[in-house]
NUDO-990793 format. One record per residue (C-alpha): residue number from 1; x negated, y, z; residue in one letter. Coordinates in steps of 0.05 Angstrom, whole numbers, plus 5000, padded with zeros to 4 digits. Each point is the difference from the previous one (the first is absolute). Layout:
<kepa><pos>NUM</pos><xx>X</xx><yy>Y</yy><zz>Z</zz><code>a</code></kepa>
...
END
This chain:
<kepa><pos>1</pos><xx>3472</xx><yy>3599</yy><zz>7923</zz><code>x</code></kepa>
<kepa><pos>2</pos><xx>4956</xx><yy>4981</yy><zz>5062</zz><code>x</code></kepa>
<kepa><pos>3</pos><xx>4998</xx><yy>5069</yy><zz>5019</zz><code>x</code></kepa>
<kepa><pos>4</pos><xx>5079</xx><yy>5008</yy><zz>5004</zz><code>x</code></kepa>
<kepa><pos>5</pos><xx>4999</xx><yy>4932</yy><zz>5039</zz><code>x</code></kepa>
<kepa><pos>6</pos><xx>4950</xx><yy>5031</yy><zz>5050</zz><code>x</code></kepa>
<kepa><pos>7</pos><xx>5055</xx><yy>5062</yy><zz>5003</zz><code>x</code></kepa>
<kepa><pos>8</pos><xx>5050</xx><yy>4960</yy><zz>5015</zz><code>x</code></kepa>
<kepa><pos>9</pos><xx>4973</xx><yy>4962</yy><zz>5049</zz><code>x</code></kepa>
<kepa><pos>10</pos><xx>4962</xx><yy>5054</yy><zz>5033</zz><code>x</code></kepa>
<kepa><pos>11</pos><xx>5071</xx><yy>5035</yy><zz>5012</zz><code>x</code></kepa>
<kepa><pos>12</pos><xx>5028</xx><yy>4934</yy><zz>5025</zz><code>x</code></kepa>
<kepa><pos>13</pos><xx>4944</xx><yy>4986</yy><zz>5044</zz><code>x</code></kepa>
<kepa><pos>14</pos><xx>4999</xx><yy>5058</yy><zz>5038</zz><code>x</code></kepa>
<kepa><pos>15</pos><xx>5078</xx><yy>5005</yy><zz>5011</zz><code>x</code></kepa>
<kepa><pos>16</pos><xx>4988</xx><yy>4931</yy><zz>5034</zz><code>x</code></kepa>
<kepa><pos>17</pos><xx>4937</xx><yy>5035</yy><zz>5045</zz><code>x</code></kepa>
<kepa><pos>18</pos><xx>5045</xx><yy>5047</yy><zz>5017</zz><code>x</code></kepa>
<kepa><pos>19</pos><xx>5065</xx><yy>4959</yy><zz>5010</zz><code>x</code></kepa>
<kepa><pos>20</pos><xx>4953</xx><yy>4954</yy><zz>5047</zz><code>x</code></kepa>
<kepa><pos>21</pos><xx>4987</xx><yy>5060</yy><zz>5052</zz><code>x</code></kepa>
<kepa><pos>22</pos><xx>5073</xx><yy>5013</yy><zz>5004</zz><code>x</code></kepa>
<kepa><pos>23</pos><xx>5018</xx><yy>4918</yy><zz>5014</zz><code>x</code></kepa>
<kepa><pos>24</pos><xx>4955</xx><yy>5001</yy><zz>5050</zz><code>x</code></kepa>
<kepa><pos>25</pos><xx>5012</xx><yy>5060</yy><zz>5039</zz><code>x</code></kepa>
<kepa><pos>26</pos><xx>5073</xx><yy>4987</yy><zz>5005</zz><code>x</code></kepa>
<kepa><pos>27</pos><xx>4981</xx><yy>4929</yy><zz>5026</zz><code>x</code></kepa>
<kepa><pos>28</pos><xx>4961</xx><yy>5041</yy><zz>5048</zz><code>x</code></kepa>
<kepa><pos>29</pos><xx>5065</xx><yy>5032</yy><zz>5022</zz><code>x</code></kepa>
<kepa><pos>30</pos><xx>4994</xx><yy>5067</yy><zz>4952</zz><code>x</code></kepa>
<kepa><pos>31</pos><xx>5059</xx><yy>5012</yy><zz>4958</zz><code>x</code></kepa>
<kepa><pos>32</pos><xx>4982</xx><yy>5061</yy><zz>4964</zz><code>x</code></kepa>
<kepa><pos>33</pos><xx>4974</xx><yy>4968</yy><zz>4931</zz><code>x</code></kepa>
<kepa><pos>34</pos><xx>5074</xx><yy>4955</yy><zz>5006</zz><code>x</code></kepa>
<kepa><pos>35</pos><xx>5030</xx><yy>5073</yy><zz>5012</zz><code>x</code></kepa>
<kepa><pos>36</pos><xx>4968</xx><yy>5032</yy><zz>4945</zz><code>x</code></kepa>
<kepa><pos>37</pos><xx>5019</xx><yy>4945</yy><zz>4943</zz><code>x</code></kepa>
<kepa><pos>38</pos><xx>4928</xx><yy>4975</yy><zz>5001</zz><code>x</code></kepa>
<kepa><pos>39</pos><xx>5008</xx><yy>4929</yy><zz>5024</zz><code>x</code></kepa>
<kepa><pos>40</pos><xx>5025</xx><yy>4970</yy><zz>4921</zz><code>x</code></kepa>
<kepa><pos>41</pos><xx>4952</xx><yy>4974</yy><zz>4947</zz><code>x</code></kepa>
<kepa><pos>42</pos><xx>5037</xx><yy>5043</yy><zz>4946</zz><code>x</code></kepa>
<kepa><pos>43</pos><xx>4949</xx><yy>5049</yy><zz>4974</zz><code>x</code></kepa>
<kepa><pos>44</pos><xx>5043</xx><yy>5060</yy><zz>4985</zz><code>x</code></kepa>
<kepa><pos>45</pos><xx>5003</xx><yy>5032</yy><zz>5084</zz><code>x</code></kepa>
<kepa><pos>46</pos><xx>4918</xx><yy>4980</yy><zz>4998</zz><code>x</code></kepa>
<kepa><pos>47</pos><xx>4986</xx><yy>5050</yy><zz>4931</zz><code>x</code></kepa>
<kepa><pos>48</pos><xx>4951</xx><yy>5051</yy><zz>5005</zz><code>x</code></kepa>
<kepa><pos>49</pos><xx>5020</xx><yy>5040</yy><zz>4948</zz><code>x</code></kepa>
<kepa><pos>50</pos><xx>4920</xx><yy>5024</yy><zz>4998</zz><code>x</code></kepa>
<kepa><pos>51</pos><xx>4970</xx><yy>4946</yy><zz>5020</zz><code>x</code></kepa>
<kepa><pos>52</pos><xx>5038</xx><yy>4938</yy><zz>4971</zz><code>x</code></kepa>
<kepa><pos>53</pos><xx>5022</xx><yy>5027</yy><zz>4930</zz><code>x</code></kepa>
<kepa><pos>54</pos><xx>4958</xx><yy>5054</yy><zz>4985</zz><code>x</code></kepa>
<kepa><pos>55</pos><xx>4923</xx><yy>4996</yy><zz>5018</zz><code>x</code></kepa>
<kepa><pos>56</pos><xx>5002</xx><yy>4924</yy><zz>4977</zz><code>x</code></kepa>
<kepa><pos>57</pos><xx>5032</xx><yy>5013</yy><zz>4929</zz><code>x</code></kepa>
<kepa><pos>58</pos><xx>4952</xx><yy>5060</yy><zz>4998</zz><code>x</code></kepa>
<kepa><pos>59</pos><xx>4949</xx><yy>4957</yy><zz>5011</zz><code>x</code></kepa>
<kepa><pos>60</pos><xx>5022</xx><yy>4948</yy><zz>4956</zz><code>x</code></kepa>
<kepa><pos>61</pos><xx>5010</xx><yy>5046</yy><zz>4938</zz><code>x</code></kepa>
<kepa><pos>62</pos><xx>4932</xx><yy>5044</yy><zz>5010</zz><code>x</code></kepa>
<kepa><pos>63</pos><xx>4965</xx><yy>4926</yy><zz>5006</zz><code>x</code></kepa>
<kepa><pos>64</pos><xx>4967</xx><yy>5027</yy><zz>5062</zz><code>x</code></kepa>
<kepa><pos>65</pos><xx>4968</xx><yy>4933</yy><zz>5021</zz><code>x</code></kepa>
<kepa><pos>66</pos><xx>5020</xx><yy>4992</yy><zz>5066</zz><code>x</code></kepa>
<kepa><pos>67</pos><xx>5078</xx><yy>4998</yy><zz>5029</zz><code>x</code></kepa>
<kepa><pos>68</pos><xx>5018</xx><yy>5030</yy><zz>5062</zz><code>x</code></kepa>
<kepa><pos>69</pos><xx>5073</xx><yy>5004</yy><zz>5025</zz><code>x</code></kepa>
<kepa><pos>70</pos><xx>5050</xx><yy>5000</yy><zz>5064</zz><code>x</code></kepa>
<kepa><pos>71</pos><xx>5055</xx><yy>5001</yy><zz>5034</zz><code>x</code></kepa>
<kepa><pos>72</pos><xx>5041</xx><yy>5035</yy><zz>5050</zz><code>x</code></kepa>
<kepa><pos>73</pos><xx>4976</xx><yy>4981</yy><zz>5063</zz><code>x</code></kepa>
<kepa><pos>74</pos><xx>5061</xx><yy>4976</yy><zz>5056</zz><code>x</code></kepa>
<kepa><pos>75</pos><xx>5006</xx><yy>5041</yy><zz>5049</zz><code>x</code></kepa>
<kepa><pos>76</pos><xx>5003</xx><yy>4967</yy><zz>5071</zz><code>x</code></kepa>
<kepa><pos>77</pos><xx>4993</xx><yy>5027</yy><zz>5068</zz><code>x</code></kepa>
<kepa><pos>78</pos><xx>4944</xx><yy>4963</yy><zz>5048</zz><code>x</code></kepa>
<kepa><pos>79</pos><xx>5030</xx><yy>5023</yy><zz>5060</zz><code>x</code></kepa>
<kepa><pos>80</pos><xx>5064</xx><yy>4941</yy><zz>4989</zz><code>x</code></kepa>
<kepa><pos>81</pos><xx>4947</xx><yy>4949</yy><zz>4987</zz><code>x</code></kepa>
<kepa><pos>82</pos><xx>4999</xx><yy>4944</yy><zz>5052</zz><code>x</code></kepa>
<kepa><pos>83</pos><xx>4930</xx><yy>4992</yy><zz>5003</zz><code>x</code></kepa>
<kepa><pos>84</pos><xx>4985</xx><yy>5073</yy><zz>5009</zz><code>x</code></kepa>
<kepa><pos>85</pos><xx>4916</xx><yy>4986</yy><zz>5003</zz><code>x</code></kepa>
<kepa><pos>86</pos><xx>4986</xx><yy>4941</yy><zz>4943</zz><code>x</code></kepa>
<kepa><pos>87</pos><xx>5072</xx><yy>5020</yy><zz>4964</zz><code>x</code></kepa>
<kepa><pos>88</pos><xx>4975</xx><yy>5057</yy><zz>4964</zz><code>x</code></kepa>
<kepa><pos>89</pos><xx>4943</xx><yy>4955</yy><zz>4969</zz><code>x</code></kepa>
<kepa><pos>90</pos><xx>5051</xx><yy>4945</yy><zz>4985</zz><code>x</code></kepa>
<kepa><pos>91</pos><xx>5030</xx><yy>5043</yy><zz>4958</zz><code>x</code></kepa>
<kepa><pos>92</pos><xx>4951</xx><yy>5032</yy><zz>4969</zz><code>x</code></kepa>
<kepa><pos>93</pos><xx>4966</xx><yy>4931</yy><zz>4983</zz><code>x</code></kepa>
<kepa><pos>94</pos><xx>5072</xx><yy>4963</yy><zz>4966</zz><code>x</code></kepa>
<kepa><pos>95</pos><xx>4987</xx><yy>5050</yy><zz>4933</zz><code>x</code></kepa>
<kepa><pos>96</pos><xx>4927</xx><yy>4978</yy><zz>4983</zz><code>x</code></kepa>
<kepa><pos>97</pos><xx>5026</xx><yy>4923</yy><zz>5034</zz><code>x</code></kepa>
<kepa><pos>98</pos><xx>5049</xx><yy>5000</yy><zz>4947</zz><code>x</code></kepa>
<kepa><pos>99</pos><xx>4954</xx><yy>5003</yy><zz>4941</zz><code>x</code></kepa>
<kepa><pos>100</pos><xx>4955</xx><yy>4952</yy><zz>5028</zz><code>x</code></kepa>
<kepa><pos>101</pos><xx>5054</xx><yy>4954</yy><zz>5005</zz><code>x</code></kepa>
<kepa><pos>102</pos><xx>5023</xx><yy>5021</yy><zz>4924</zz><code>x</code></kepa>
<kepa><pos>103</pos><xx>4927</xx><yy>4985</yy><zz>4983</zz><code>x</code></kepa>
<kepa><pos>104</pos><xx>4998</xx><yy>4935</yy><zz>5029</zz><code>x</code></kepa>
<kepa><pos>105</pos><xx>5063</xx><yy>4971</yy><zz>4978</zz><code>x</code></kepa>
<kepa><pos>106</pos><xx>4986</xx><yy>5023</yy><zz>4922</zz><code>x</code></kepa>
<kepa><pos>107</pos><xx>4932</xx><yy>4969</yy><zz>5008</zz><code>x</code></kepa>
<kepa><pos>108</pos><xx>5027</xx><yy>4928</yy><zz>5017</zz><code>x</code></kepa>
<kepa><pos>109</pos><xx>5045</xx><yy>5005</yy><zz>4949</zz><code>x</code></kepa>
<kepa><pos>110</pos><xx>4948</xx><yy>5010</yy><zz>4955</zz><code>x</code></kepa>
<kepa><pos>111</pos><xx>4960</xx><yy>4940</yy><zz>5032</zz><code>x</code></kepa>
<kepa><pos>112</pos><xx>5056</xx><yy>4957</yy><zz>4964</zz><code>x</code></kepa>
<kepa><pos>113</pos><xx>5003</xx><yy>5033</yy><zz>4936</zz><code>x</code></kepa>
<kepa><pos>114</pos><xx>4967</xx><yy>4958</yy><zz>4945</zz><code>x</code></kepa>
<kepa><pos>115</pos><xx>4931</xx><yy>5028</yy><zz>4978</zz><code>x</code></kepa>
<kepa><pos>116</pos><xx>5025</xx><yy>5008</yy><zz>4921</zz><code>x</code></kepa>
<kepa><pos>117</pos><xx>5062</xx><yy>5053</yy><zz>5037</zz><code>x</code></kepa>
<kepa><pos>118</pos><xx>4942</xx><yy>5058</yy><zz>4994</zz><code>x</code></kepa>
<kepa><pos>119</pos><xx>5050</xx><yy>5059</yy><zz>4984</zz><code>x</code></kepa>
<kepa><pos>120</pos><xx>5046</xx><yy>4982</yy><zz>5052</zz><code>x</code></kepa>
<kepa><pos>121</pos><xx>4940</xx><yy>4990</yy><zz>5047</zz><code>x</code></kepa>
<kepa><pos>122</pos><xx>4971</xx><yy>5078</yy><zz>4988</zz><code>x</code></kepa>
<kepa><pos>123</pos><xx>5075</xx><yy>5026</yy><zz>5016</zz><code>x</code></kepa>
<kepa><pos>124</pos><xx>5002</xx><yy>4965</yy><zz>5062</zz><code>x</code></kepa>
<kepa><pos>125</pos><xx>4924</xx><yy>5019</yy><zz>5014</zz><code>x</code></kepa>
<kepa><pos>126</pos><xx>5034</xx><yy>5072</yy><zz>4994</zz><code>x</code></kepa>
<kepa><pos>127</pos><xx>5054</xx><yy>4987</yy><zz>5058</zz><code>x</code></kepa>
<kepa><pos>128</pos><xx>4937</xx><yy>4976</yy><zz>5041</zz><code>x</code></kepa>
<kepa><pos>129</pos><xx>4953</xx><yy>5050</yy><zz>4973</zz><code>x</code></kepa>
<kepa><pos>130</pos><xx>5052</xx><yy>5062</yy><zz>5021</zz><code>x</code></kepa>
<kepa><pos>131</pos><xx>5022</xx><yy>4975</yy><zz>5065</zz><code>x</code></kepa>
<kepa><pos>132</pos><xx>4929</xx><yy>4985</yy><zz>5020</zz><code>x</code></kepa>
<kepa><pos>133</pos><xx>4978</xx><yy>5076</yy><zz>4984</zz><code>x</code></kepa>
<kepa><pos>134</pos><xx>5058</xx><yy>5020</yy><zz>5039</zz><code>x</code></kepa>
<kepa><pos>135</pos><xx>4992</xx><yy>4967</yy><zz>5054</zz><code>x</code></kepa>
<kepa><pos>136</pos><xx>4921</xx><yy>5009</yy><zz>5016</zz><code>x</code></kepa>
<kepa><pos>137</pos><xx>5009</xx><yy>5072</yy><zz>4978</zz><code>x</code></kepa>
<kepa><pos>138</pos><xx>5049</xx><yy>5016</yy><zz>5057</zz><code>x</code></kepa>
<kepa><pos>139</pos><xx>4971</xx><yy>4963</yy><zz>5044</zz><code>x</code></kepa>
<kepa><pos>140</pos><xx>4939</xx><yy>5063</yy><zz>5002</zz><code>x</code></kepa>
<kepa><pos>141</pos><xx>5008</xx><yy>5021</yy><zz>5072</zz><code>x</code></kepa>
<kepa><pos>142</pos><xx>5011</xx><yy>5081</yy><zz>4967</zz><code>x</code></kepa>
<kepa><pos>143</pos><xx>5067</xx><yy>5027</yy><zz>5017</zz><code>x</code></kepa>
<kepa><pos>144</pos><xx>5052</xx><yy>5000</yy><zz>4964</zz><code>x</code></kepa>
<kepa><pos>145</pos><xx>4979</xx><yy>4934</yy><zz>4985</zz><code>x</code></kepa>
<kepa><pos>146</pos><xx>5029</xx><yy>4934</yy><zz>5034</zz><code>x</code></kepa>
<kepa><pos>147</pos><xx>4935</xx><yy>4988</yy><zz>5032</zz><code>x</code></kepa>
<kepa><pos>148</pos><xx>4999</xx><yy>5067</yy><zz>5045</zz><code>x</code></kepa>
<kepa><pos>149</pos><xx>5065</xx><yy>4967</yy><zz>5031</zz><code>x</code></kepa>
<kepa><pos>150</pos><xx>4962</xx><yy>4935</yy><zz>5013</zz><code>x</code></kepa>
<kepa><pos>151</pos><xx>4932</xx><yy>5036</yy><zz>5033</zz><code>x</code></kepa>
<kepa><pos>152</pos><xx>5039</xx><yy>5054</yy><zz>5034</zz><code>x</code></kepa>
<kepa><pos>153</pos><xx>5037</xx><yy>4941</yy><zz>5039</zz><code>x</code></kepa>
<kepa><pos>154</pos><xx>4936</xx><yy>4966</yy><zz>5013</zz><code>x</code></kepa>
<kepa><pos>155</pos><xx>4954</xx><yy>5071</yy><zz>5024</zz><code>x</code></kepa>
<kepa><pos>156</pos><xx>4995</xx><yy>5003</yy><zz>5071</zz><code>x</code></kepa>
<kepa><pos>157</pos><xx>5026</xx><yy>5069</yy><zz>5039</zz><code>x</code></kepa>
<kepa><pos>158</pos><xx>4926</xx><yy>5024</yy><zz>5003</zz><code>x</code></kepa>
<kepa><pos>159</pos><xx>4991</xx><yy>5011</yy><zz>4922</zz><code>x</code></kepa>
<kepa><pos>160</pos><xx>5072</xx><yy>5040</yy><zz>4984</zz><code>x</code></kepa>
<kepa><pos>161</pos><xx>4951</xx><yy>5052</yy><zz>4982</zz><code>x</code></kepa>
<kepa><pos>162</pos><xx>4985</xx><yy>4958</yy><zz>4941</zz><code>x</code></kepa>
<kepa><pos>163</pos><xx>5067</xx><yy>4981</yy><zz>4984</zz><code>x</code></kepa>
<kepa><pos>164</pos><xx>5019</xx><yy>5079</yy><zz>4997</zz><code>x</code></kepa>
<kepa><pos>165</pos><xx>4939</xx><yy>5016</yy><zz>4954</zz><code>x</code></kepa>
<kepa><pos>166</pos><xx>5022</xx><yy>4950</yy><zz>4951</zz><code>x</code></kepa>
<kepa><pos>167</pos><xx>5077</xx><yy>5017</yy><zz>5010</zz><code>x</code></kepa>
<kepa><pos>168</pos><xx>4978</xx><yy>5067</yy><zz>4975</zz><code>x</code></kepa>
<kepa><pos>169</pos><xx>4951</xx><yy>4980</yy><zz>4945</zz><code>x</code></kepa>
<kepa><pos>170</pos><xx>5014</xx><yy>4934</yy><zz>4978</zz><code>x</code></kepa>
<kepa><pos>171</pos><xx>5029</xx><yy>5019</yy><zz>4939</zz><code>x</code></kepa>
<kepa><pos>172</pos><xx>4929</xx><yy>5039</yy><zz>4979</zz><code>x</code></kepa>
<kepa><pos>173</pos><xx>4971</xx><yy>4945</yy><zz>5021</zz><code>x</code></kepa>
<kepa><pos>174</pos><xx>5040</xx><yy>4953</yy><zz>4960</zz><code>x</code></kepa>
<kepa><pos>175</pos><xx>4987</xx><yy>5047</yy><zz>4936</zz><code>x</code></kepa>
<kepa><pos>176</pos><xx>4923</xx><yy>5001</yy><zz>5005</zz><code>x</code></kepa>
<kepa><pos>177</pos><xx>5008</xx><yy>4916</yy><zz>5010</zz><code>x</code></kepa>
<kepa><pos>178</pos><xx>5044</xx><yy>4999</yy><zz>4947</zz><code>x</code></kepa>
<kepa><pos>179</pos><xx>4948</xx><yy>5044</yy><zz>4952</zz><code>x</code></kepa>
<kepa><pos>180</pos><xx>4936</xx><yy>4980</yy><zz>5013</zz><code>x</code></kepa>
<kepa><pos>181</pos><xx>5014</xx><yy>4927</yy><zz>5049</zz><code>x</code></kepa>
<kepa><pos>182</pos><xx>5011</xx><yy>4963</yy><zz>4937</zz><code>x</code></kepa>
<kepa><pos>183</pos><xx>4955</xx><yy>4932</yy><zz>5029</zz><code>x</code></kepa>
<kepa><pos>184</pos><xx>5027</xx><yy>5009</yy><zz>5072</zz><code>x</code></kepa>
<kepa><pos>185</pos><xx>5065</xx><yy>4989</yy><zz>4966</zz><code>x</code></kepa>
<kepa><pos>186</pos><xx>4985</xx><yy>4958</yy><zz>4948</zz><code>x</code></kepa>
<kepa><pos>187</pos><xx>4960</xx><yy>4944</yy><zz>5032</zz><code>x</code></kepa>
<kepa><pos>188</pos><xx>5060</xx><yy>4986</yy><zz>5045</zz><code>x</code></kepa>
<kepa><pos>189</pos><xx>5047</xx><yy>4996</yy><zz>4944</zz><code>x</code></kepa>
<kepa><pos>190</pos><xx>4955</xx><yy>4960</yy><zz>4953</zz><code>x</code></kepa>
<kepa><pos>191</pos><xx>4984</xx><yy>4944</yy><zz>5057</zz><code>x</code></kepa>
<kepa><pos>192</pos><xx>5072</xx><yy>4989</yy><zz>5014</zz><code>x</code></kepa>
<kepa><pos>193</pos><xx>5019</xx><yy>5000</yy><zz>4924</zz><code>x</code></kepa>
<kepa><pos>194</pos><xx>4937</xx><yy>4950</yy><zz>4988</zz><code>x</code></kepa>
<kepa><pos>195</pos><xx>5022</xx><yy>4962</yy><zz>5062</zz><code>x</code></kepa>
<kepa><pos>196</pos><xx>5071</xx><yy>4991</yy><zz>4972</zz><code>x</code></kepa>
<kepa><pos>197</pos><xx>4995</xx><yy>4990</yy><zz>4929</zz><code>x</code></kepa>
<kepa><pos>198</pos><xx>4933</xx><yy>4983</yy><zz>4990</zz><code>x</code></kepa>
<kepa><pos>199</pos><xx>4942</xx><yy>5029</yy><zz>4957</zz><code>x</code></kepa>
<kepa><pos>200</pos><xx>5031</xx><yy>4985</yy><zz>4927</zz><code>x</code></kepa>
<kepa><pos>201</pos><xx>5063</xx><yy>5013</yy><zz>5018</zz><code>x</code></kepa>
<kepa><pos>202</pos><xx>4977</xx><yy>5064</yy><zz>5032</zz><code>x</code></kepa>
<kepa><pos>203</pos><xx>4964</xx><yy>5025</yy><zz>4942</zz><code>x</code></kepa>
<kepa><pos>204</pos><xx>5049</xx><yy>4981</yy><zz>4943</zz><code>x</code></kepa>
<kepa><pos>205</pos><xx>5056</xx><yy>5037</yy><zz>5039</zz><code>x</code></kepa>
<kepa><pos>206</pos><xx>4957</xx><yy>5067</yy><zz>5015</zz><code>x</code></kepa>
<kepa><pos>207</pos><xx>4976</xx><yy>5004</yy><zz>4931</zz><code>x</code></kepa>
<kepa><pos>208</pos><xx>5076</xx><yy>4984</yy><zz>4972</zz><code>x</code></kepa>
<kepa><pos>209</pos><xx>5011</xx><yy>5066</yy><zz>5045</zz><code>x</code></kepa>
<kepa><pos>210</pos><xx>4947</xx><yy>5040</yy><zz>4976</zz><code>x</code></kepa>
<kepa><pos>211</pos><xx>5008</xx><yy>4979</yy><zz>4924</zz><code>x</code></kepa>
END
């Protein structure tokens, strides 16, 4: 039951990331998610057919241990953003900004919840747990990840050397990170999730995932 609950939410979570880096780069004067359907909350123009629907259930059914999922990204152009220098890192940032903000807000709520609520307090550990992986997890400055955007913006001329070496192997890079960078990406996640929900609450809802 957890497990579905962490589907669900996964799939919701990240059509919100992505729905976030359309708002704001048509408040930065780029139309071209609005043009493309992209700027609605309504999950069907955001399916992956791959990556939403079937990797997750794959992974769900084969009891894989771990959950991994997406989105389609929306498209913009950076050459109609206002801010043509920080714009790009704007939005790149809103995505992984728009779990953090998920995380938070589930959080408080369950600040409030009586402490005799346990099951509803794991499923809303979930919403926090999911949107706090997704958000430190793109935050990795490894293209195609939201992070690249944010560094790229921030490099200075002298090091677009660097910028074209990982343009061209960030996604190797992000492979061997994913494969064998289990504590570099861990510890992030597991500080935020301890930071939010606190150590019990951590532990009861990663062991109601892995159960």
């Amino acid at each position: 039951m957890e497990m579905i609950f962490f589907v669900i939410v996964l799939l919701l979570s990240v059509i919100i990331h992505e729905y976030s880096h359309g708002i704001v780069a048509y408040a930065q004067g780029d139309p071209t998610a609005k043009f493309a359907g992209r700027l609605t909350l309504n999950p069907i123009p955001h399916i992956d057919l791959l990556g939403t629907i079937v990797i997750p259930l794959l992974l769900v059914l084969t009891k894989a241990g771990f959950l991994i999922g997406w989105a389609k990204p929306v498209p913009y152009n950076p050459y109609n953003l206002k801010n043509q220098r920080f714009g790009p890192a704007l939005v790149g940032a809103a995505g992984p900004a728009s779990n953090f903000l998920l995380a938070l807000i589930f959080s408080i709520i369950i600040f409030f919840i009586p402490e005799q609520i346990d099951n509803l307090k794991i499923f809303l550990g979930i919403i926090v747990y999911v949107n706090v992986v997704l958000g430190v997890f793109n935050l990795f400055p490894i293209p195609p990840l939201d992070g690249s955007k944010v560094l790229f913006s921030l490099l200075p001329s002298s090091l677009i050397n660097f910028q074209y070496f990982l343009e061209r192997f960030g996604f190797l890079i992000l492979i061997a990170l994913i494969l064998y960078g289990g504590k570099i990406i861990g510890y992030p996640i597991f500080l935020l999730v301890f930071i939010f929900l606190g150590q019990d609450l951590s532990i009861a809802v990663l062991d109601a995932l892995l159960s």
